[in-house]
C-alpha positions in Angstrom: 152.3 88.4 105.9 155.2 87.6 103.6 157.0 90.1 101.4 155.1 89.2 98.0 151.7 89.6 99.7 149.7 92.2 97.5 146.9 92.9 99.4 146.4 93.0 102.9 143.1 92.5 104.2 141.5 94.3 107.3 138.4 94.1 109.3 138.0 97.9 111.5 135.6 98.7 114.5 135.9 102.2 114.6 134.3 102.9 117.9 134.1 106.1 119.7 136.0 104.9 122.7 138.3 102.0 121.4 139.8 101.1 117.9 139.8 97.1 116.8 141.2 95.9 114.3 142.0 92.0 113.0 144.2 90.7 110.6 144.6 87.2 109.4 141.2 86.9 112.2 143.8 87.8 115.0 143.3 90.8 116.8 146.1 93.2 115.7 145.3 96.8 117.2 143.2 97.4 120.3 143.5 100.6 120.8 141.7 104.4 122.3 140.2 105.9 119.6 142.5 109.0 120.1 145.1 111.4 118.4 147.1 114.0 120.1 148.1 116.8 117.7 150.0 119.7 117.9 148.1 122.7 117.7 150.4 124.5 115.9 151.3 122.5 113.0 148.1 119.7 113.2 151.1 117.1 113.0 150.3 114.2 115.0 152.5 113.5 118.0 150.7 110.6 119.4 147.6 107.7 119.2 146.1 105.5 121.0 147.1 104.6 124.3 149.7 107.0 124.8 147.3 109.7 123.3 144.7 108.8 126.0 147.1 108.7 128.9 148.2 112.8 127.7 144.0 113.4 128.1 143.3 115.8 130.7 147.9 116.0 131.7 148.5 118.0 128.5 150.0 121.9 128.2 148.5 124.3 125.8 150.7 123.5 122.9 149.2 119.9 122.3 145.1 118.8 122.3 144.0 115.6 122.6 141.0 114.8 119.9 138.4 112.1 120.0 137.7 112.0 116.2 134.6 109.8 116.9 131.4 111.2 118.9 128.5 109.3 119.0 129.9 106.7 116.8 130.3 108.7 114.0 133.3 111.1 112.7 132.9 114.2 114.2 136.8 115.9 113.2 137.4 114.1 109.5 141.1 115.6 110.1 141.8 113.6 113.6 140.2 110.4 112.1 142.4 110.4 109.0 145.2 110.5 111.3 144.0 107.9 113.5 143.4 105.4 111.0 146.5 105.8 109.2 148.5 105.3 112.0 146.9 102.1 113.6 147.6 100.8 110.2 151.1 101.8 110.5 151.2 100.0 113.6 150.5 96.8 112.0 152.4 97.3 109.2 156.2 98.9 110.5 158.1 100.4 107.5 161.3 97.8 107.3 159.0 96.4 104.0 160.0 97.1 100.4 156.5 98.6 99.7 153.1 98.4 101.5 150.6 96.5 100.6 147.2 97.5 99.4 144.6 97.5 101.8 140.7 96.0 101.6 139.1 97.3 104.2 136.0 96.5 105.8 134.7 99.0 108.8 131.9 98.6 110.6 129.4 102.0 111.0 126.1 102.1 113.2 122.7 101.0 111.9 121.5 104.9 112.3 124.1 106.1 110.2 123.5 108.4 107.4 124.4 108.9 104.1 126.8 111.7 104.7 128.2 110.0 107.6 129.1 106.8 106.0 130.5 108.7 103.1 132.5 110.4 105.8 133.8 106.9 107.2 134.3 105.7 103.8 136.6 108.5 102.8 138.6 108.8 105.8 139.8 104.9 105.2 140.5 105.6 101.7 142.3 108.5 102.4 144.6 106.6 105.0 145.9 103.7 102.1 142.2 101.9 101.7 142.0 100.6 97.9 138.5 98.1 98.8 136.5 99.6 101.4 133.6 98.1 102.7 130.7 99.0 105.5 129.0 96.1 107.6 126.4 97.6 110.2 127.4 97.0 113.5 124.7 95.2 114.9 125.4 92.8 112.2 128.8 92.0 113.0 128.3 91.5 116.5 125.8 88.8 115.9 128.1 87.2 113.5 131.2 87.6 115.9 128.7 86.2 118.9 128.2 83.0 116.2 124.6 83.3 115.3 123.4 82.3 112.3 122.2 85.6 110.5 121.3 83.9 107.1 118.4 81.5 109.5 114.8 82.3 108.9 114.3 83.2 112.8 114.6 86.4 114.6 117.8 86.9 117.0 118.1 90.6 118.7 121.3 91.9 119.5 122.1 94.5 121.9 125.3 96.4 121.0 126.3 99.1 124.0 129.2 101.0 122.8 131.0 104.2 123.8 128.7 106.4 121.9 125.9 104.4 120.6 123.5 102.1 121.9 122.7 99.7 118.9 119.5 97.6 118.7 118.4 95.4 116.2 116.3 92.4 115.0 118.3 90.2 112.3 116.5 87.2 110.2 117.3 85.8 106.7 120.6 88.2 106.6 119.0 91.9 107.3 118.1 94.2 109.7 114.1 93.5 110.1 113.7 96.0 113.3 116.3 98.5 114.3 117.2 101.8 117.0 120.1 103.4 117.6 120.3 106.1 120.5 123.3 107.9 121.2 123.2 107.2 124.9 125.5 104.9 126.0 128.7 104.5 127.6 129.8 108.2 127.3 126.8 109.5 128.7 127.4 106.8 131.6 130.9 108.4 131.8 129.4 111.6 132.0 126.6 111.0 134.5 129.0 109.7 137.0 130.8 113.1 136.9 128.2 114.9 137.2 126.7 113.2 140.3 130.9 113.3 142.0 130.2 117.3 141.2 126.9 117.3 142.8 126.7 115.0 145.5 130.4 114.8 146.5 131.7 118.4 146.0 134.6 116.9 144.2 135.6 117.3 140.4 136.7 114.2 138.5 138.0 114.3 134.7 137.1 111.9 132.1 139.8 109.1 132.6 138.9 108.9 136.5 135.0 108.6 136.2 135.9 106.1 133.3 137.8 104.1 136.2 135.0 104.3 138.5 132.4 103.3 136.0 134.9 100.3 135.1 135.4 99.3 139.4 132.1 100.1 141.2 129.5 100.4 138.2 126.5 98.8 138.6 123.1 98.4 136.8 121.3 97.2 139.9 121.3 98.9 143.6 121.7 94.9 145.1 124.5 92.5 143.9 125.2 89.1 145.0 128.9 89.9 145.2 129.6 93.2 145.0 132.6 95.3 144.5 134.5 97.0 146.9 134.3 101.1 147.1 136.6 102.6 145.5 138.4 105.8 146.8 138.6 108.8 144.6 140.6 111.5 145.3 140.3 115.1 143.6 140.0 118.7 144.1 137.0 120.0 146.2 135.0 122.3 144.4 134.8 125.1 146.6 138.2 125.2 148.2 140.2 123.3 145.8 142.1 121.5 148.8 142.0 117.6 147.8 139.2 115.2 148.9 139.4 111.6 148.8 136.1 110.1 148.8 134.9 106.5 148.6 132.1 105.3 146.2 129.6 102.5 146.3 128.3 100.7 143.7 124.4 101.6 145.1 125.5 105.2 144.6 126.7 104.5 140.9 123.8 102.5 140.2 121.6 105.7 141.2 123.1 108.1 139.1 123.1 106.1 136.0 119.5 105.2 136.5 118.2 107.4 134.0 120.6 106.3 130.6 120.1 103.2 131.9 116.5 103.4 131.1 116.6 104.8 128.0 118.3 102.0 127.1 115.3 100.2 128.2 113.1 102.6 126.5 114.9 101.9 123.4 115.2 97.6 123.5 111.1 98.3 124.3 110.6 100.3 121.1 112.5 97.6 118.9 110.1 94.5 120.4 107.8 97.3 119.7 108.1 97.0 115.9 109.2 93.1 115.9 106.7 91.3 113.5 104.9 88.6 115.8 106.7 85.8 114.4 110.0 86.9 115.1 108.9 88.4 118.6 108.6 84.5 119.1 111.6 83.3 118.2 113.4 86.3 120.7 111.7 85.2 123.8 112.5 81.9 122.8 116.5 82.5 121.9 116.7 85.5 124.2 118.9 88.8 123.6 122.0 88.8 123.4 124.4 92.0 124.9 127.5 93.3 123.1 130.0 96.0 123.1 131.8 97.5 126.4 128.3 98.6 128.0 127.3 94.4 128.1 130.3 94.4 131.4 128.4 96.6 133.1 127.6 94.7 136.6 124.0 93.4 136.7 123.1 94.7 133.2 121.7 91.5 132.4 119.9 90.2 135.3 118.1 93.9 135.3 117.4 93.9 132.0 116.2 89.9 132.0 113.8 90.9 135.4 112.4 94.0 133.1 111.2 92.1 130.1 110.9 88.5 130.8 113.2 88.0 128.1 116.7 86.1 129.1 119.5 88.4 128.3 123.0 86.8 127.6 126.0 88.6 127.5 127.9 87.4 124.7 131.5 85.6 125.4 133.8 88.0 124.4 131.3 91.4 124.2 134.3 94.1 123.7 135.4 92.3 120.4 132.3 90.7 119.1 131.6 93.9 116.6 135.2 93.6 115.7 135.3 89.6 115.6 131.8 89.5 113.6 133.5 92.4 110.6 136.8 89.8 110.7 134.7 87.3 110.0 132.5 89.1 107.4 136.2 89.8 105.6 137.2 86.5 105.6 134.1 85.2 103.5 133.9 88.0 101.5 131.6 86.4 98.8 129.3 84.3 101.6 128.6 87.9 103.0 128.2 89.9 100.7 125.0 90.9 101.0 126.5 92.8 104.5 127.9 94.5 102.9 127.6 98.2 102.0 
């Protein structure tokens, strides 16, 4: 980016649990979607990675905000903050002025109105002159490499932290779509819970996110499965510190039940597929993006339940963000993306 460059051009996955975003198509910020403020005077002390690392350690004078639940922007405040200082990161203030930004951010296929205005402002307010919206399901398959514009029917799975994202994509649209807000959170969330129940032992956010991320598992038999890994905490009752070790059967148990709502929901969109596109899925498979396509198994459950193949796409944490970079790029060959 040379000093005479007017406009600076950026592709944004706002996710609920990590930031993306590419410049010049390389990844430039990959970060926690997280602020730390200061109560007191909302000024922002931290974001990011060092924001996420003060989660759950910090004293009364500083909270920690996720500005995203559910993939949408829950504190309008927090997300402000966030945005404009990832952009900051990319852009350090030894330059004579800033350039003006175009903007392109990708927002779930169930959004609505008020929440896309919501996005839209919050990247205008942080230094956004051009900002556009691509639906996330979209840029995935366009950052997996499909060809969206084809007359055939390609169904992308999109697992993120707050959304699971389904859709059905021919001639450049969305023909079949559902988006439930189960998914990695509620993961998260479910493995806490059973620690609390089962093991007697409390766990915060980051350590059931490290368990999910070590021993997590779709199905209850692996080929190669992971080791246990030992988690140490307070015990409920008498608060004297436990270290317990966890299998992956047991993690696979207490997901079980977002896990099949994400079943549920992939069976609702085939549901509504029109016949001739149905054909073209079983034929190209389904393809899994965002964090939640890591999870151990995922695949081979999901490929056993429907007798569709599932493929997890190459690089599934920065396909949404890849697919959006892409989108910017060819501004005027995608166009019709865009929002």
């Amino acid at each position: 980016m040379g000093l005479f460059s007017f406009t600076q051009e950026l592709a944004m996955d706002l996710g609920t649990a990590n930031t993306i975003i590419i410049s010049n198509g390389k990844v430039v910020v990959d970060q926690p979607s997280m602020v730390a403020l200061d109560r007191r005077s909302e000024k922002v002390i931290a974001i990011g990675e060092i924001a996420r690392k003060m989660h759950g350690k910090a004293h009364e004078n500083i909270k920690t905000v996720r500005p995203l639940r559910d993939g949408v922007i829950a504190d309008f405040y927090a997300a402000e903050q966030m945005i404009r200082g990832m952009i900051k990161m990319i852009n350090p203030k030894n330059r004579l002025f800033s350039p003006s930004l175009r903007i392109v951010v990708c927002i779930p296929s169930g959004c609505t109105e008020v929440e896309m205005r919501a996005v839209r402002d919050s990247a205008e307010h942080a230094g956004g002159r051009d900002v556009y919206m691509v639906y996330e399901p979209m840029a995935a398959a366009v950052g997996i490499g499909l060809d969206v514009e084809a007359p055939e029917g390609n169904m992308i799975v999109d697992i993120g932290g707050g959304t699971t994202e389904i859709a059905v994509i021919s001639l450049g649209g969305i023909v079949a779509n559902k988006s439930i807000r189960v998914a990695g959170d509620d993961l998260t969330e479910d493995i806490r819970e059973y620690m609390r129940r089962q093991h007697n032992i409390k766990v915060g956010e980051r350590t059931a996110e490290a368990i999910k991320i070590n021993v997590g598992s779709a199905l209850t038999f692996l080929d190669n499965p992971p080791e246990d890994y030992i988690v140490h905490g307070p015990n409920q009752m008498t608060a004297l510190p436990m270290e317990v070790p966890v299998s992956y059967q047991e993690i696979a148990h207490c997901m079980e039940k977002s896990i099949s709502k994400m079943e549920a929901a992939i069976l609702s969109a085939l549901e509504h597929t029109p016949p001739e596109l149905y054909a073209d899925i079983v034929r190209n498979g389904i393809y899994l993006a965002g964090g939640g396509a890591l999870m151990r198994g995922l695949d081979k459950r999901l490929t056993d339940k429907m007798n569709i193949k599932f493929h997890v796409a190459e690089d599934p944490l920065h396909a949404v963000a890849k697919g959006t970079g892409i989108a910017l790029k060819n501004i005027d060959k995608f166009s019709f993306l865009m929002r």
